[in-house]
VEXGUKOL-566263 format. One record per residue (C-alpha): residue number from 0; x negated, y negated, z. Coordinates in nm, 2 decimals. Layout:
BEGIN
seq / east / north / up
NUM / X / Y / Z
...
***
This chain:
BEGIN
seq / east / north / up
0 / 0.00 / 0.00 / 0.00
1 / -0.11 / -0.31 / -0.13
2 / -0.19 / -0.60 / 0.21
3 / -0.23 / -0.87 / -0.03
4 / 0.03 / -1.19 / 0.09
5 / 0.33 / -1.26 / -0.19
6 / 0.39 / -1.65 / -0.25
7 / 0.65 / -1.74 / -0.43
8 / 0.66 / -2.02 / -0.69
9 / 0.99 / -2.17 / -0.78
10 / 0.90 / -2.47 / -1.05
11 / 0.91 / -2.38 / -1.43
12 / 0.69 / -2.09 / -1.54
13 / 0.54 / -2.33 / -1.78
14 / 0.45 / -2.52 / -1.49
15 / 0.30 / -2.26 / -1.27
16 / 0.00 / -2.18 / -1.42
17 / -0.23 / -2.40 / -1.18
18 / -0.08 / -2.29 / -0.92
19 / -0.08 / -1.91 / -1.01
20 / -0.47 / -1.93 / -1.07
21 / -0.53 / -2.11 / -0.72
22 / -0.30 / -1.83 / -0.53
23 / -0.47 / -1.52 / -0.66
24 / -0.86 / -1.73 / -0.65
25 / -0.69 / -1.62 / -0.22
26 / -0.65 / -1.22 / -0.32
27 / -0.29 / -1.32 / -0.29
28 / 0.03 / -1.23 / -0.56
29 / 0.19 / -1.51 / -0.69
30 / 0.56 / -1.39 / -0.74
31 / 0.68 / -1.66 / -1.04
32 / 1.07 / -1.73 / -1.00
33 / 1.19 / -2.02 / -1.17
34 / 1.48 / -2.16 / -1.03
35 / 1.51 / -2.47 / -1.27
36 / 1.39 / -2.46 / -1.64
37 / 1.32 / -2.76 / -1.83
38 / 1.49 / -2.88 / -2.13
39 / 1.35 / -3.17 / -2.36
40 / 1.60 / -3.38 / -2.50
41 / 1.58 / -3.67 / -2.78
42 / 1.85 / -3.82 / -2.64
43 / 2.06 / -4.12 / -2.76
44 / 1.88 / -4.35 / -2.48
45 / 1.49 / -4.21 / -2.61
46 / 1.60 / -4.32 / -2.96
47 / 1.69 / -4.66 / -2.84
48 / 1.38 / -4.66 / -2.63
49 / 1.17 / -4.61 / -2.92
50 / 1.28 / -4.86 / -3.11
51 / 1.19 / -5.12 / -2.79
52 / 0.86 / -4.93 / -2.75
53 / 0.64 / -5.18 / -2.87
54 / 0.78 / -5.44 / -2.67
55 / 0.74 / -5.31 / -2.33
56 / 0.48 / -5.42 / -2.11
57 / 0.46 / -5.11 / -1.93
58 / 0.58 / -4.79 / -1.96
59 / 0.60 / -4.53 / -1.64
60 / 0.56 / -4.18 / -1.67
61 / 0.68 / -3.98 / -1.35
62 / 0.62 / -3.64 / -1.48
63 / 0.47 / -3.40 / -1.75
64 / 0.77 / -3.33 / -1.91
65 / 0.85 / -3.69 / -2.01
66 / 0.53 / -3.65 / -2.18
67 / 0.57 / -3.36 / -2.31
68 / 0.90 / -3.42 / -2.44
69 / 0.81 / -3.80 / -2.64
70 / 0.52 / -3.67 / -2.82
71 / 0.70 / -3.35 / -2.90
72 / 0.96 / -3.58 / -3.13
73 / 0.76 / -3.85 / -3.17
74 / 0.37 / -3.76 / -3.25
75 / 0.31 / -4.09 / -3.34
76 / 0.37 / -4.22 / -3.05
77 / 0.06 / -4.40 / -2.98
78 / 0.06 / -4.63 / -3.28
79 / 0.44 / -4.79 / -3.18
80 / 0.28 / -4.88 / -2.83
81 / 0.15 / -5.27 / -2.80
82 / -0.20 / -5.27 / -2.74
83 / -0.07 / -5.45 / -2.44
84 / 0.10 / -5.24 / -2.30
85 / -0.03 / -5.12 / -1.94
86 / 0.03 / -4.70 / -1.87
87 / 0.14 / -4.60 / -1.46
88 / 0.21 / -4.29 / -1.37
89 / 0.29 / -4.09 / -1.08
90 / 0.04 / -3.81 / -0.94
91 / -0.32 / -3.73 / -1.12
92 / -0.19 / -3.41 / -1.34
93 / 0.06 / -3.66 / -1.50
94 / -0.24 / -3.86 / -1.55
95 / -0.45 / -3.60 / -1.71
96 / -0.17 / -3.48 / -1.98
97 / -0.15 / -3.87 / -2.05
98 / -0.49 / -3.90 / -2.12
99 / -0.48 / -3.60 / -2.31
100 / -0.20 / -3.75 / -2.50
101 / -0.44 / -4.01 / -2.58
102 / -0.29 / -4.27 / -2.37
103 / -0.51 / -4.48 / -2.11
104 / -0.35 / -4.49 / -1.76
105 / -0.41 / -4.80 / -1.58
106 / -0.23 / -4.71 / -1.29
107 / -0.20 / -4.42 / -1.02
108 / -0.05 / -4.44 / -0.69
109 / -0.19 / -4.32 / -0.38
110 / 0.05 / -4.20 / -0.27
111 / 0.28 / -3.99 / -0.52
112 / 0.60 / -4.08 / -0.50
113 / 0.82 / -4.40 / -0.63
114 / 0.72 / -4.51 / -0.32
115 / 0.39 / -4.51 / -0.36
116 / 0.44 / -4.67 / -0.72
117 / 0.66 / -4.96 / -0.59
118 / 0.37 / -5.05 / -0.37
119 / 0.11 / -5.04 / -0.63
120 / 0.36 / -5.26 / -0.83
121 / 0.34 / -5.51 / -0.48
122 / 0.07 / -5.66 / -0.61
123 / 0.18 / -5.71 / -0.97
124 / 0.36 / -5.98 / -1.13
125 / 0.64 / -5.84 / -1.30
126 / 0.88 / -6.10 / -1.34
127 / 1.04 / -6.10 / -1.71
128 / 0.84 / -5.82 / -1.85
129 / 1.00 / -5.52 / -1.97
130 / 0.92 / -5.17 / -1.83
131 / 1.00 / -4.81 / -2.01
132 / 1.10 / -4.53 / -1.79
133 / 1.11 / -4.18 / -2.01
134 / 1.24 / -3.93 / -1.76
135 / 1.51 / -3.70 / -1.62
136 / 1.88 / -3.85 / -1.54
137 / 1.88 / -3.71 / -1.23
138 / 1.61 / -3.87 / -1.05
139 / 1.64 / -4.14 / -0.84
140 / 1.74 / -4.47 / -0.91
141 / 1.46 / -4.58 / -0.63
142 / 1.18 / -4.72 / -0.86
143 / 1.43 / -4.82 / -1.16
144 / 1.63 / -5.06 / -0.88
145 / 1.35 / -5.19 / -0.69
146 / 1.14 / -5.33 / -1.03
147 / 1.44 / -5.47 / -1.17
148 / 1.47 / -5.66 / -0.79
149 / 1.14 / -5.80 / -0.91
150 / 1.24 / -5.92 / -1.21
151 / 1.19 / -5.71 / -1.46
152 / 1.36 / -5.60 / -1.75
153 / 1.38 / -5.18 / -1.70
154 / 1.46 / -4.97 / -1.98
155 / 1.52 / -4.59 / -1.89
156 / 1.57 / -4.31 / -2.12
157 / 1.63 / -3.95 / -2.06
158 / 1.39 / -3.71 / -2.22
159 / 1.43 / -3.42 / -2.02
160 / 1.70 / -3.22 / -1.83
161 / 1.65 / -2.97 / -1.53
162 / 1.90 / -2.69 / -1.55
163 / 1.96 / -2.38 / -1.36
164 / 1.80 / -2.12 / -1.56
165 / 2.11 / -1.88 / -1.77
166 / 2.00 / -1.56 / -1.62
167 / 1.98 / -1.59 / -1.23
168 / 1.93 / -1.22 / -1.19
169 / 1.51 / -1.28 / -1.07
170 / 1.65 / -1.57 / -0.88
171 / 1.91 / -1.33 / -0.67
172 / 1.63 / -1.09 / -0.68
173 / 1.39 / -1.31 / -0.47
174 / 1.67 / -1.42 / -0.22
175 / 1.75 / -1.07 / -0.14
176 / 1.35 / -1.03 / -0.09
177 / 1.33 / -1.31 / 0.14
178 / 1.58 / -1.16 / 0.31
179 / 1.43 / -0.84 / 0.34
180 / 1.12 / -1.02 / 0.48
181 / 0.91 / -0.91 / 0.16
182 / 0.74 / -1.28 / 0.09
183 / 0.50 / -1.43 / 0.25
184 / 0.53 / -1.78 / 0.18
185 / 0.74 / -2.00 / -0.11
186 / 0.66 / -2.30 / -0.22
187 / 0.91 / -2.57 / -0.34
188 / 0.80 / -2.85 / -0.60
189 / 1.11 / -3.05 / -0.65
190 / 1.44 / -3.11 / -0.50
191 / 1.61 / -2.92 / -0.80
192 / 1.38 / -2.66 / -0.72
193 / 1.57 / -2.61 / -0.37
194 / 1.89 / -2.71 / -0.42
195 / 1.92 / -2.44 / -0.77
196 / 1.81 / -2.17 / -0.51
197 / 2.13 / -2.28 / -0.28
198 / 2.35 / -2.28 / -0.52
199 / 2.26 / -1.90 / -0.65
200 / 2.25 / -1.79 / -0.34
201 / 2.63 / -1.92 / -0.24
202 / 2.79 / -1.68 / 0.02
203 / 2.43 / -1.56 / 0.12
204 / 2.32 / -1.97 / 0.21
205 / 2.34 / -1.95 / 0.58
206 / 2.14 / -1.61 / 0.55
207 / 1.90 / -1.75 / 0.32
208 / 1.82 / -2.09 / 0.55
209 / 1.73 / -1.84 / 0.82
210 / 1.52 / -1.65 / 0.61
211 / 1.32 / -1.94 / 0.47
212 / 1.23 / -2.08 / 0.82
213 / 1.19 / -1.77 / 1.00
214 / 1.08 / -1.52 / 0.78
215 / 0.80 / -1.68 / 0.60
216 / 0.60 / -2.01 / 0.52
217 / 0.80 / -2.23 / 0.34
218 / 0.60 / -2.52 / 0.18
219 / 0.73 / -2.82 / 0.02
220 / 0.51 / -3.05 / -0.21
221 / 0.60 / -3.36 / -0.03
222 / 0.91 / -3.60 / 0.16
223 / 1.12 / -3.61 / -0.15
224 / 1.16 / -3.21 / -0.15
225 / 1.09 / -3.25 / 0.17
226 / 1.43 / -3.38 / 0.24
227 / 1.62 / -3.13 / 0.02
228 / 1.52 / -2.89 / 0.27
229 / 1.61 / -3.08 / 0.57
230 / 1.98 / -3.01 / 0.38
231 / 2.03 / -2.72 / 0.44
232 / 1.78 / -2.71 / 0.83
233 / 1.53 / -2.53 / 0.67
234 / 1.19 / -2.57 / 0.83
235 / 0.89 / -2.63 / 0.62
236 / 0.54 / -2.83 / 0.64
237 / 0.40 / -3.04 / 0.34
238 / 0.03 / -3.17 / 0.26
239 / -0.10 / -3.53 / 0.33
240 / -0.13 / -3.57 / -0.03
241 / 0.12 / -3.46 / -0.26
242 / -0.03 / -3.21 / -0.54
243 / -0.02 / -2.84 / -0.60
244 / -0.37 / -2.78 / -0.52
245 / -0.34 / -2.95 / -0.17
246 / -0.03 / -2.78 / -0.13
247 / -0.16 / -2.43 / -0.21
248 / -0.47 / -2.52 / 0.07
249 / -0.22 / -2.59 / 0.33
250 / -0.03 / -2.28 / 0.32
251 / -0.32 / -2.06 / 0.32
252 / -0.50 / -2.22 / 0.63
253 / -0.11 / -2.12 / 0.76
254 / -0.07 / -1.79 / 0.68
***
């Protein structure tokens, strides 16, 4: 019989693969359960956007997948943008893609988080400039809100949903091992990420709660998934700084 520990990742499998490498570099299994899939869109609001891009200022990117998903439909991206135009995003593998993309960032928070992005922006005059927000509908209206409070002209578009994935079977599968105390530790990167497993789980929630605090390490990224937990009183611990790597550290000086 196999001792090695079983984490469980819930982002995207397309998103794991960091964190896969980094689990196993412990001897450990990394069990890969989505339990939201991501779908790039070129949406209404991303065609209007593009026709605005090379007025914008700024443009904020607050994930891979809004990366992903403009230079998936529009390749030539890089040539519509305004030499002008400054690049912030949120967290330093959003950064890398960016840069990969060809695109010079100018701006990473601390801190990764709108939060942390809002106070970068403290010291920033953005009064009457216009900043483009490529991202997923369901965020939060947070950083959106608080730039416009400081005078500037936001323009959001959604290039990228994250849906429940059509076959939950693995995802019923891993609740029923949580339950049956067969994981070690789970890690949650997003408050989709925690709220999808709920909603699978239905009838079993309560059972599954108990599970996740008491029957293994449950590790969130940071506050914002952080607080998707504290929905449903599930106890957890997060890193200092918000990335998978850090992440990953914690829960194996834990378990």
């Amino acid at each position: 019989m196999s001792n090695k520990k079983v984490v469980a990742l819930t982002r995207p499998a397309s998103r794991s693969d960091e964190a896969k490498i980094l689990i196993e570099s412990y001897n450990a299994e990394a069990l890969i359960v989505p339990t939201l899939e991501i779908e790039l869109l070129n949406s209404p609001t991303l065609k209007a956007f593009m026709e605005e891009v090379e007025n914008m200022d700024w443009l904020i990117f607050t994930s891979v997948s809004s990366l992903d998903s403009i230079y998936k439909y529009y390749p030539d991206f890089n040539e519509k943008v305004n030499n002008k135009c400054k690049t912030a995003v949120i967290g330093h593998k959003t950064a890398e893609v960016a840069e990969k993309y060809g695109l010079k960032v100018d701006l990473i928070p601390k801190d990764y988080t709108a939060e942390g992005l809002l106070e970068s922006f403290q010291e920033i005059n953005i009064k009457d400039l216009t900043i483009g927000i490529p991202r997923t509908y369901s965020a939060r209206k947070l950083l959106p809100e608080e730039l416009e409070k400081k005078g500037a002209k936001v323009i959001l578009a959604e290039s990228y949903k994250s849906i429940l994935p059509h076959d939950t079977n693995k995802i019923n599968n891993l609740i029923t091992k949580i339950l049956n105390k067969e994981i070690d530790a789970i890690t949650f990167t997003s408050p989709l990420t925690v709220h999808n497993l709920f909603k699978v789980a239905d009838k079993r929630s309560d059972d599954l709660a108990i599970g996740l605090s008491d029957y293994l390490l449950c590790v969130s990224i940071g506050p914002i998934t952080a607080k998707a937990l504290d929905a449903y009183n599930v106890k957890y611990v997060y890193p200092e700084r918000y990335t998978v790597k850090d992440m990953i550290e914690l829960m194996f000086d834990m378990i």
